[in-house]
C-alpha positions in Angstrom: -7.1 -0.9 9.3 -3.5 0.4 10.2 -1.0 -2.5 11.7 -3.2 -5.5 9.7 -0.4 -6.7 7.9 -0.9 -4.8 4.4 2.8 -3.8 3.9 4.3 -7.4 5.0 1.9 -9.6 2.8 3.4 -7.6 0.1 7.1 -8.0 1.7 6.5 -11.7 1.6 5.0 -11.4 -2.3 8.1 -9.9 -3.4 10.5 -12.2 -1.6 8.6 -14.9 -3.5 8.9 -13.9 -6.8 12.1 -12.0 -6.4 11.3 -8.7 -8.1 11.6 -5.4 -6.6 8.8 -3.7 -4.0 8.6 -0.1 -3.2 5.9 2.0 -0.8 4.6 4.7 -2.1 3.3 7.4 0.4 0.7 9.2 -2.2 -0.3 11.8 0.0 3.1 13.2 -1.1 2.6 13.5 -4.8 1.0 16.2 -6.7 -0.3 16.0 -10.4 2.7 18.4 -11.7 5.2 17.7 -9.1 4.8 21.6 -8.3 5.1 21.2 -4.8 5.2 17.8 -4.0 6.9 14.3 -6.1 5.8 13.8 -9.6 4.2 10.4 -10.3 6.3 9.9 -12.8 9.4 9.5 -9.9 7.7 6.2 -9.5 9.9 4.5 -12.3 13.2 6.5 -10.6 11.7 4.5 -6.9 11.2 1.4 -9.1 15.0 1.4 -10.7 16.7 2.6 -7.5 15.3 -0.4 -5.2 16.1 -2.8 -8.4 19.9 -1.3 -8.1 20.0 0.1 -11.0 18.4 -2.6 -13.5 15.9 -1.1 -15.7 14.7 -4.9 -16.8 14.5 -6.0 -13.0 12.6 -2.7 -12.4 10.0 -3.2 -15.0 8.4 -6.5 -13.3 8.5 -4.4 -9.5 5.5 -4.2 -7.2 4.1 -0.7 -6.4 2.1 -0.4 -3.3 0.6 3.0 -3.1 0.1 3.6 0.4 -2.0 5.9 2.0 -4.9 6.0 -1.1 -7.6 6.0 1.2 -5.9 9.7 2.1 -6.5 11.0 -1.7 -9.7 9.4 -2.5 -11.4 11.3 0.2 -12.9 13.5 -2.1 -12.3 17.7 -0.7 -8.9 17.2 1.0 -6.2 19.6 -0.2 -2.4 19.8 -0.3 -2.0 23.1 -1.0 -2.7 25.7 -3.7 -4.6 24.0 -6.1 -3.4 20.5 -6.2 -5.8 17.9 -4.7 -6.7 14.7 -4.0 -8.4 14.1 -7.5 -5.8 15.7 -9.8 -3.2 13.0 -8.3 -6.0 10.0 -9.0 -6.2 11.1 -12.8 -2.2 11.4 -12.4 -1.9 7.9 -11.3 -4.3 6.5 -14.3 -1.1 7.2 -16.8 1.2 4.9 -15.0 -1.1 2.4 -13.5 -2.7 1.6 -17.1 1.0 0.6 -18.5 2.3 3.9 -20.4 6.0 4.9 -21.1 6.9 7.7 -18.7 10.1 10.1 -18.7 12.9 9.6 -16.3 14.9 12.1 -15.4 18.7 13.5 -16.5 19.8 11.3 -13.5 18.0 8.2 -15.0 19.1 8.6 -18.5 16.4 10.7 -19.5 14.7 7.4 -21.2 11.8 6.2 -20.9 10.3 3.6 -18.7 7.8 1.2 -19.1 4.7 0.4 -16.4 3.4 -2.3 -18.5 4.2 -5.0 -16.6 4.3 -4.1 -13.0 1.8 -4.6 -10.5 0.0 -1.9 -8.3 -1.3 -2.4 -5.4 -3.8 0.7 -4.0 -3.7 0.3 0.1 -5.1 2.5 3.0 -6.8 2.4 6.3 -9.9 3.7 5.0 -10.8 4.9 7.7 -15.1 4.9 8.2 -15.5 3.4 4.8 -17.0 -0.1 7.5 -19.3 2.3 8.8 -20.6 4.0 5.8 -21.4 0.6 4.1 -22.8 -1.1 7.2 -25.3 2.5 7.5 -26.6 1.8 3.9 -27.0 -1.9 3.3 -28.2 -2.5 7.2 -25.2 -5.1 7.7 -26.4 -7.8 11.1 -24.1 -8.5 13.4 -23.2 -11.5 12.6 -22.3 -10.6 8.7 -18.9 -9.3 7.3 -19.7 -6.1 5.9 -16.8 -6.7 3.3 -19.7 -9.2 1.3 -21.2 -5.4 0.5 -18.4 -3.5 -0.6 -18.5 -2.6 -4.2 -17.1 0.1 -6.8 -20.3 2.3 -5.8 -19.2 2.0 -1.5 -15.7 3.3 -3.1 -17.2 5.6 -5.2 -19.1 7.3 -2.9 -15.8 7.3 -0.5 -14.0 9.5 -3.2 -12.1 7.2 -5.8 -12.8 7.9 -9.3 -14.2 5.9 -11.8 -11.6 5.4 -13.8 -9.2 4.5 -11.2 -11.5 1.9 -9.8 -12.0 0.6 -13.4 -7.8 -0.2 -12.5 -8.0 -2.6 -10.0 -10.5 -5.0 -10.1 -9.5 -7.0 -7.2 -10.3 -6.2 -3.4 -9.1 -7.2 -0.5 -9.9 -6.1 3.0 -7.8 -6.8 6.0 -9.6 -7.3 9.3 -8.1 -5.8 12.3 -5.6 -8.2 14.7 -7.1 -9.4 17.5 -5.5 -10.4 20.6 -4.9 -14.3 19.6 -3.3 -13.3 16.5 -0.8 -10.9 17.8 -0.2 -13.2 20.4 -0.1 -16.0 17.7 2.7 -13.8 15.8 4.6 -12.9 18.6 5.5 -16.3 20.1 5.5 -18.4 17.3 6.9 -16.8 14.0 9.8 -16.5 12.9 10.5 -12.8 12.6 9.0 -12.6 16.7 10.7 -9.7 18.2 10.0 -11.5 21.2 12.6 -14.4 19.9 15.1 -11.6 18.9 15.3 -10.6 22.8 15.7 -14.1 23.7 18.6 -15.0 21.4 20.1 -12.0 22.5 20.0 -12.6 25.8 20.9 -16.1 25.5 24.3 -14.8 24.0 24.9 -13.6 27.2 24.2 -16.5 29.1 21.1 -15.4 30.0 17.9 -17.1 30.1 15.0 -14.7 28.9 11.7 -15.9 29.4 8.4 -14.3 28.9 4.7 -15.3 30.2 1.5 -15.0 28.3 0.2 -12.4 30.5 3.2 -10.3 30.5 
């Protein structure tokens, strides 16, 4: 779901290892770049975050936000150019291909091989589609029934599921957690107000119900 953490995980990945990490809004890309961004502007994203160092740019994380928004099979960006053609886009540069950069990136080529992509979305009713055909109980994670057919069905192509193997699903924040991240870690927002505050000689304090 939206506001899990999906974007910061990936912050925190990239921190780690020290390579570049960009967001990729698909629902903005088109197959042909007609009237949208061409997925080849990926390695231009890639090379600009990485400040201009094609070698730093080739290990970078791509998270393509927003998937869920093109693999629901029928929605349309205008004219012609859908959800599917920008799947079968994607399988060139997700599979590790050379792709041409533009007059403004040396008109070279870049590599893909080596950088990781990360598909991400809300998905929104994909829960309640697999819990209707496999009869999830209550008490059950309906995650342990999510497989390439539960996706398939949703609207991502075969060949792009054969492209990431892995899945992970995020459940929702409930009220302990939020609370948990707002008093205690370091990034609080909560903390922010009090140093600021403080600066001022002035004592901030906040109470769990508030």
């Amino acid at each position: 779901p939206s506001g899990s953490g999906k974007t910061y995980s990936l912050e925190k990945l990239s921190e780690m290892v020290n390579v570049p990490l960009i967001t990729e809004d698909l629902t903005k890309f088109t197959s042909s770049g007609y009237i949208g961004r061409k997925i080849e502007e990926i390695g231009e994203d890639l090379i600009t975050k990485a400040n201009g160092n094609h070698y730093l740019a080739r290990f970078g994380i791509v998270f393509m936000d927003e998937f869920d928004k093109i693999a629901s099979s029928g929605i349309s960006f205008g004219k012609d150019v859908n959800g599917l053609e920008v799947q079968n886009g994607l399988l060139k540069v997700v599979e590790g291909s050379d792709i041409q950069l533009s007059k403004k990136y040396g008109n070279c080529f870049f590599s893909t091989k080596y950088n990781l992509f990360i598909a991400g979305g809300a998905f929104e009713n994909l829960k309640e589609q697999v819990e209707k055909k496999n009869e999830v109980k209550e008490k059950e994670h309906w995650s342990k029934y999510l497989t390439n057919e539960s996706l398939r069905e949703y609207g991502v192509e075969r060949q792009v599921l054969g492209r990431f193997p892995i899945k992970v699903v995020y459940d929702e924040l409930g009220e302990d957690a939020l609370m948990q991240i707002m008093n205690e870690s370091k990034q609080s927002p909560l903390k922010c107000y009090i140093d600021e505050f403080y600066a001022w000689n002035i004592k901030l304090k906040f109470e769990d119900n508030a």
